[in-house]
N, C-alpha and C positions, 0 to 999 in steps of 0.2 A: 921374460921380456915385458916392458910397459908398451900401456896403450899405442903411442907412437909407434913404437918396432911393430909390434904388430899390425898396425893400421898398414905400416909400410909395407911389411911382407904381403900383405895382399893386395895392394896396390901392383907389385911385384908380380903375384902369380897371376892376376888377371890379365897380365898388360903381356906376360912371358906365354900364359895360354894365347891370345890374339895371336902374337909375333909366331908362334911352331903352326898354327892352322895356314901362315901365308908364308911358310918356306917351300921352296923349290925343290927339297932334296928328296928323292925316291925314298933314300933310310926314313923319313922321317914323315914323309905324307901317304907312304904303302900301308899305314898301322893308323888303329887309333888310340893316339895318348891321351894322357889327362895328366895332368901336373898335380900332384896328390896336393904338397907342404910346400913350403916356401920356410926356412930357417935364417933369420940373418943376422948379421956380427951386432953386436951394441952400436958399433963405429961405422957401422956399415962400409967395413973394409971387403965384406965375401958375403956372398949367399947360396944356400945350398940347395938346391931345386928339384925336388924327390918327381921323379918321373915314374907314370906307369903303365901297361899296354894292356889290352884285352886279348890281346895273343901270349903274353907269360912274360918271365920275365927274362928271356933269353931273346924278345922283339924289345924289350926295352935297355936292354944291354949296349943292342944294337943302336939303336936311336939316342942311347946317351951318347954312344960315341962320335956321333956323326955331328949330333949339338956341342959334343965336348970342342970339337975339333972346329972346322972353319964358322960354323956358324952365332958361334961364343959372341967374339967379336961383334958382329953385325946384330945379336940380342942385346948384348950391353950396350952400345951406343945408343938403340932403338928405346930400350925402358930408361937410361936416363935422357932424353929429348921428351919422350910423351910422359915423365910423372916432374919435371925440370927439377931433378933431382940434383944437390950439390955436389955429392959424393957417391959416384956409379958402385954399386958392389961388382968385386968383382964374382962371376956368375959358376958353380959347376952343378952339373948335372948329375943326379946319383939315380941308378935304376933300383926300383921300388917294387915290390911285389904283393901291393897290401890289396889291389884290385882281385888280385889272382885269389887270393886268398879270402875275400869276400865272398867270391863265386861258388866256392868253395865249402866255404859254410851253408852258404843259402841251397846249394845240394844236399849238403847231410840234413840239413832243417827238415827241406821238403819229402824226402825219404823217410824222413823219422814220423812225420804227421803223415804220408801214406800209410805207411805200415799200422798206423796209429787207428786210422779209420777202418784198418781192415779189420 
């Protein structure tokens, strides 16, 4: 991607982070997410928006579908009015498991340097 996609995609996820912290939906304000990436077309026809939960990824399953489903719509309209974009991407949500797996590592690390000291 060049500067512009890029610059856009994060224009993208900061605006897509905002909009999930002021949704109404139990699926999706019970957890907490984080919006890892943001991928978008050259044409900015689609973007792909890697979701991910600090409960695994079977909470973020969950919350993609609940973002997949009615709340699509009313994301898309909201990110193209606040960045006055020409061309709205159209928006899916994919559930991400890279947080999990940070956690993850940062346990065996810490395991490894205790045993390390002992």
């Amino acid at each position: 991607m060049g500067y512009k996609s890029d610059r856009t995609a994060e224009d993208i996820k900061r605006e897509i982070t905002a909009l999930v912290r002021e949704l109404k939906d139990p699926r999706v304000t019970s957890q907490i997410l984080t919006v890892v990436r943001v991928e978008i077309a050259h044409d900015l026809s689609y973007a792909k928006v890697y979701v991910s939960s600090l409960g695994g990824i079977e909470e973020a399953k969950e919350a993609c579908k609940a973002l997949n489903g009615n709340a699509k719509g009313y994301i898309r309209k909201e990110v193209g009015l606040r960045l006055s974009l020409r061309k709205t991407p159209d928006i899916r949500f994919i559930p991400d498991d890279s947080i999990e797996k940070g956690i993850e590592m940062f346990r065996v690390l810490n395991t490894g340097r205790k045993k390390e000291e002992e």
